[in-house]
C-alpha positions as CSV (number, residue, x, y, z in Angstrom):
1,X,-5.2,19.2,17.7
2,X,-1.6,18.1,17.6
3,X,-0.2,17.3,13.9
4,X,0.5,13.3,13.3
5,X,3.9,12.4,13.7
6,X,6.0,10.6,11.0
7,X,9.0,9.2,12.3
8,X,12.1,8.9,9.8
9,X,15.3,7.2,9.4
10,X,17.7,7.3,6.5
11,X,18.8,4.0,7.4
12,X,17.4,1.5,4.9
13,X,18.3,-1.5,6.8
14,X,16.8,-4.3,9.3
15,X,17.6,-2.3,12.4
16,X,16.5,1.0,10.7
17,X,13.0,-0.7,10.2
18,X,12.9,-1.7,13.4
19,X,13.5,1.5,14.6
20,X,11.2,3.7,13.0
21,X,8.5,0.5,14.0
22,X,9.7,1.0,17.8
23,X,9.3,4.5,17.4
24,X,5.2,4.6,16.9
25,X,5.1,2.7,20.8
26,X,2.3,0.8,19.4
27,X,1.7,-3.0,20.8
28,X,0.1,-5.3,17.9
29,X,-1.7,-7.8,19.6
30,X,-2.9,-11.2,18.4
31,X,-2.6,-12.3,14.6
32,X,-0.6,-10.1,12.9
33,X,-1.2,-9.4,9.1
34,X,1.6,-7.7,7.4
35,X,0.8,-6.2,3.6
36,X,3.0,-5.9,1.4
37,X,3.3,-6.5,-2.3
38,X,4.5,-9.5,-3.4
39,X,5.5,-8.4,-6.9
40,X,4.9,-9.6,-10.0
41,X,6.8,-12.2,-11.3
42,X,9.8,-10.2,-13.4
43,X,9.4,-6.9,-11.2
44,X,12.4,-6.1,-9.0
45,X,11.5,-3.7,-6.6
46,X,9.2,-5.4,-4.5
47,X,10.6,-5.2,-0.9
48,X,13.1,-7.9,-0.4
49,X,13.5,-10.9,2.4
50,X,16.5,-9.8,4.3
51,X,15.3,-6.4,4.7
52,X,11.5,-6.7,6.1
53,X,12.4,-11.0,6.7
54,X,13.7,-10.0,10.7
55,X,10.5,-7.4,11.4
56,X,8.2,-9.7,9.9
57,X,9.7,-12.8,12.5
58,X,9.7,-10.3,15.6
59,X,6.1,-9.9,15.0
60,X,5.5,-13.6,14.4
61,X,3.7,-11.9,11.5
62,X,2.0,-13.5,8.3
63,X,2.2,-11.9,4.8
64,X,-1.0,-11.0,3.4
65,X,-2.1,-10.2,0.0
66,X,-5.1,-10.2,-2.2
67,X,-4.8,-11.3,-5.9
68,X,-4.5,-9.0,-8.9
69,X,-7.3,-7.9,-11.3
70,X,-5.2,-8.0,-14.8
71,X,-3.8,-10.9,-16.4
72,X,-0.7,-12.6,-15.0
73,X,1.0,-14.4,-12.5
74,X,-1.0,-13.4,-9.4
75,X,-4.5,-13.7,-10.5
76,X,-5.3,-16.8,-8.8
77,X,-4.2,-17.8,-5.0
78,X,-2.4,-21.0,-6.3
79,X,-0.5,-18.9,-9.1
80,X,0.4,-16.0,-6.4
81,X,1.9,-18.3,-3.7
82,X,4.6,-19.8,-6.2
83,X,5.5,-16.1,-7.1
84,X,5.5,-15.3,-3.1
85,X,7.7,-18.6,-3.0
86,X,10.0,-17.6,-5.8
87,X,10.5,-13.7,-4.3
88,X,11.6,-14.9,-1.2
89,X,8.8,-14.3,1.3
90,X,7.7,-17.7,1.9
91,X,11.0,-18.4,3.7
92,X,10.7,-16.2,7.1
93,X,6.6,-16.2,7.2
94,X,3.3,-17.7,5.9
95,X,1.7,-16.0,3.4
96,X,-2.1,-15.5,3.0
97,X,-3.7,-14.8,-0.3
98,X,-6.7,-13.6,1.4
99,X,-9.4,-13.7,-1.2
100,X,-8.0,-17.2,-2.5
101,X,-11.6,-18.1,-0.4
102,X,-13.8,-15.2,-1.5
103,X,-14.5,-11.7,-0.2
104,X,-16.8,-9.5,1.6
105,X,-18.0,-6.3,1.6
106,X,-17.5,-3.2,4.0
107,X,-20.0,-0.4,3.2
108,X,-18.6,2.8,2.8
109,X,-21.3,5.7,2.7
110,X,-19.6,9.3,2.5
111,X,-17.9,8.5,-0.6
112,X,-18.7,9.8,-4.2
113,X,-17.9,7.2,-6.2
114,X,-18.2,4.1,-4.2
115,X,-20.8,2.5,-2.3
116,X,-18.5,-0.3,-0.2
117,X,-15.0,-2.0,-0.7
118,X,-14.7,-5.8,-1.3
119,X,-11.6,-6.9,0.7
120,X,-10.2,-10.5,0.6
121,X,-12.2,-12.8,3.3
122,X,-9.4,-13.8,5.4
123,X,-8.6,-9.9,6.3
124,X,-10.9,-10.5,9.0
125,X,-8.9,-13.0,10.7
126,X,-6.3,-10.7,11.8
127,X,-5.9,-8.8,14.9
128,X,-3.4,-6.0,14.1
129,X,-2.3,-4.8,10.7
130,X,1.2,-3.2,9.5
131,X,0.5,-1.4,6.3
132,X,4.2,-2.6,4.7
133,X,4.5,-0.2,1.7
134,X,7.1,0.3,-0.9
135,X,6.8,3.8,-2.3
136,X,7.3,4.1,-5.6
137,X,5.7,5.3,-8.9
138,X,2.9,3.7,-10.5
139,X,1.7,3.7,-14.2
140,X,-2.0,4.5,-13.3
141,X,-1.8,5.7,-10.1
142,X,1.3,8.1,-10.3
143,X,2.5,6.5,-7.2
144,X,2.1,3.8,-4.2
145,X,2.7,4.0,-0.3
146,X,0.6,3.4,2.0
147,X,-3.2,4.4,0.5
148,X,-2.4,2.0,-2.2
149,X,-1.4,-0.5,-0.4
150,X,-4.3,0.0,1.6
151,X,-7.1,0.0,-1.3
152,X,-6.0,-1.7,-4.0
153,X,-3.4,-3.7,-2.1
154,X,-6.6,-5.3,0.3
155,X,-9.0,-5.7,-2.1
156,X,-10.2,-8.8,-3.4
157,X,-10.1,-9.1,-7.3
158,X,-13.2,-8.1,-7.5
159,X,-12.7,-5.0,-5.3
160,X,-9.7,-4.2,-7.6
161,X,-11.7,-4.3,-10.5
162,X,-14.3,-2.5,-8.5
163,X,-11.9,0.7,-7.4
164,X,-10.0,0.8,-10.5
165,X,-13.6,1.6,-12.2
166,X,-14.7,4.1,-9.7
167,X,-17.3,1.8,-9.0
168,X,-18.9,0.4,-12.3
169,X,-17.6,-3.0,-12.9
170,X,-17.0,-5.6,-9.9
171,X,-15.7,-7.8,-13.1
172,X,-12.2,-7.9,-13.8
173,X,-12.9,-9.3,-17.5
174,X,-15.1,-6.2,-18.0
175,X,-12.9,-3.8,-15.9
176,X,-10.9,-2.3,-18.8
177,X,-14.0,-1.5,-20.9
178,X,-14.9,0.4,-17.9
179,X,-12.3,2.7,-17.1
180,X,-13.2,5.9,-15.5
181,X,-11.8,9.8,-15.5
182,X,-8.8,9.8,-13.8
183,X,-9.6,11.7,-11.3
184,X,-12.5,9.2,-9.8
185,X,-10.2,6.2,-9.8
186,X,-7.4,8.7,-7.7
187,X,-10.5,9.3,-5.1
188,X,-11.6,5.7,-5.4
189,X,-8.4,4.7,-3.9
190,X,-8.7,7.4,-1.4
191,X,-12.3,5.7,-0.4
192,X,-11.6,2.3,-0.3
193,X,-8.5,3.1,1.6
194,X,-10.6,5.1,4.2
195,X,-13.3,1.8,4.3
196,X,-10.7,-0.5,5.5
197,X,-9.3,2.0,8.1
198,X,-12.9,2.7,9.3
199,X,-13.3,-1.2,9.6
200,X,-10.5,-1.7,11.6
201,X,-11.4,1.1,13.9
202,X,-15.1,-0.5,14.2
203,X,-13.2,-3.6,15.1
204,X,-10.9,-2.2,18.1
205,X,-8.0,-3.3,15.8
206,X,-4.8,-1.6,15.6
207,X,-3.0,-0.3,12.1
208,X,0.7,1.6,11.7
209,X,1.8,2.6,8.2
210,X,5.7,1.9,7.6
211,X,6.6,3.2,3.4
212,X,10.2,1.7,2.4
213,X,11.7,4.7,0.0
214,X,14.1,2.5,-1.9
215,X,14.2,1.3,-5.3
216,X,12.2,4.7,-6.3
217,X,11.1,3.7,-10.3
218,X,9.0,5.0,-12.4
219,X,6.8,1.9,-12.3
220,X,5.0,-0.1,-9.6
221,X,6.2,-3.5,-8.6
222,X,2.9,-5.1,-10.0
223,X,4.6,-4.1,-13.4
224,X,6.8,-7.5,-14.8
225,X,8.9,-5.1,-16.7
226,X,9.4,-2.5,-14.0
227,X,12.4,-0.2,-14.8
228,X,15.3,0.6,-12.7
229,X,15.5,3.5,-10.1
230,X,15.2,6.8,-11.0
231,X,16.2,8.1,-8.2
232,X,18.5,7.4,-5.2
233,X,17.1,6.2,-1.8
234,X,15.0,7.9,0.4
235,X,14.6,6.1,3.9
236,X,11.9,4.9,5.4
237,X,9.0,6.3,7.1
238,X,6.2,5.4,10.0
239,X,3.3,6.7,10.9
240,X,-0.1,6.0,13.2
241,X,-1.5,8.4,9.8
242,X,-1.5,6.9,6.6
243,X,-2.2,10.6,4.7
244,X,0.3,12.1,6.7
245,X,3.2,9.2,5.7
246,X,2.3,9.4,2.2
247,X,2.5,13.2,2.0
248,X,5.6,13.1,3.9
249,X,6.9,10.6,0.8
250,X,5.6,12.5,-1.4
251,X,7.2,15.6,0.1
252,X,10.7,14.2,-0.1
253,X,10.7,13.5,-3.7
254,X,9.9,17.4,-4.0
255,X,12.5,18.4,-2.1
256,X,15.1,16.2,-3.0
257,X,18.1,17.5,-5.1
258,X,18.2,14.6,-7.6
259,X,18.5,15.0,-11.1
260,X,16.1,11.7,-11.5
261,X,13.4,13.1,-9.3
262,X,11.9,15.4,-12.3
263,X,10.5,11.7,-13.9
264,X,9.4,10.6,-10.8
265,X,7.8,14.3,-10.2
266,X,6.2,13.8,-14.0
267,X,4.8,10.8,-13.7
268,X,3.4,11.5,-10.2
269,X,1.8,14.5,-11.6
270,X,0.6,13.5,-15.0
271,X,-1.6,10.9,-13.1
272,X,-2.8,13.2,-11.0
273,X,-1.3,11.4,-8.1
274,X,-1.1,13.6,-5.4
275,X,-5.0,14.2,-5.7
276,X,-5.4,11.3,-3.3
277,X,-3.7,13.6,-0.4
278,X,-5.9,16.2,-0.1
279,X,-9.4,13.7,-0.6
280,X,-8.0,11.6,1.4
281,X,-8.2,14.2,4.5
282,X,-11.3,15.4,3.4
283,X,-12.9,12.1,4.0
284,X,-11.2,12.3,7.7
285,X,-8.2,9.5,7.3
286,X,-5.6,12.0,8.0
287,X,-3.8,14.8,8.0
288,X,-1.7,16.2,5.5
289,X,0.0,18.6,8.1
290,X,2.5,16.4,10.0
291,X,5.7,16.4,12.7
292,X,8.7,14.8,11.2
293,X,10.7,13.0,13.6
294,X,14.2,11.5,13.1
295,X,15.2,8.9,14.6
């Protein structure tokens, strides 16, 4: 079987977007939904509008998002859309806080710790989806690209709470009480992340994974005090394989020659981080084996 291909570019720009998006050949057809993280109101490193604002119009795409589990400014739809406002997006697209009208369940039977992923209702509505990551570290997580943004990024609240305790607590409220090993909240992501792309495929509907590799701190932008960059730019990477763009993320830090990836390597690692990679491709969402391709 031939290995995925990631396609690269160094270029973190409009046109460098573009072009690692052209690369793939893929046609999206009908609604597009485009996720990405809207950032919480004080973080910095969410992706901004002049960068994705031009790919977003040439798909005629609309933002969508799924509210957040833990107290703040994106916990309810009404709350999240003034913070999607403020942040810029609201000015080249509509944005869809897709559980702002409930959620529904996808069952997900191969997994260990969960038994199906709750994903914002209005997901369905959408005929094509770009996976729009930013990669960067996380606090519980170690780090997010694309299988974040893919499982906790389309859950519902609920679902949040629902992966983040491995499958114990639908409650947000209770979620925190309920906290699981490490380890099953790293392969909890990997499930629910492998439910949504077994969805799509179910549905005939059509998913490429683009991870921006700018802004690289420590902490995600759902973090209001998110720290500066550790780190100097990456590029940005595309993929029909969400594994294989992650580990391709993943492998650049580790090669890179800057005296700031060591904290991004720590914090990766004392999360366990890079667990997801290898669960992830057991469960059969990818490959960790890849082609890079500059472009």
């Amino acid at each position: 079987m031939a290995k995925p291909k990631v396609y690269f570019t160094k270029s973190i720009t409009p046109e460098g977007l573009q072009k690692v998006f052209g690369a793939l050949g893929v046609k999206l057809p009908g609604r597009v939904g485009i996720k990405v993280s809207t950032g919480e109101a004080g973080a910095k490193g969410y992706l901004k509008a002049d960068l994705i604002g031009p790919f977003v119009k040439s798909l005629n795409g609309t933002i969508i998002e799924c509210n957040t589990a833990y107290p703040g400014a994106r916990n309810t739809a009404e709350d999240h859309i003034k913070v999607a406002e403020k942040h810029g997006f609201t000015k080249f697209a509509d944005v869809d806080i897709m559980d702002a009208n409930g959620e529904f369940k996808i069952p997900f039977e191969r997994g260990k710790h969960l038994k199906y992923d709750l994903v914002g209702n209005h997901f369905k509505n959408y005929d094509s989806i770009v996976n729009l990551a930013h990669g960067k570290g996380h606090a519980m997580g170690g780090f997010g690209a694309n299988l974040k943004n893919q499982s906790i990024g389309i859950a519902s609240r609920n679902g949040k709470a629902y992966i983040h305790s491995a499958g114990k607590s639908e409650d947000p409220i209770t979620l925190w009480d309920n906290l699981p090993e490490q380890i099953d909240f790293i392969e909890s992501m990997a499930e629910a992340a492998t439910a949504v792309a077994d969805y799509l495929k179910e549905q005939d509907k059509p998913i490429v994974y683009i991870t921006v590799m700018n802004a690289l701190s420590l902490d995600c932008d759902c973090d209001r005090n998110q720290g500066d960059p550790v780190m100097s730019d990456l590029g940005i990477v595309a993929s029909l394989d969400p594994v294989a763009n992650d580990q391709a993320f993943i492998d650049m830090i580790w090669a890179s020659d800057d005296p700031g990836a060591a904290e991004l390597k720590e914090r990766i690692d004392s999360r366990l981080g890079r667990e997801i990679l290898p669960y992830a491709e057991k469960l059969g969402l990818g490959s960790r084996d890849y082609e890079l391709a500059e472009v």
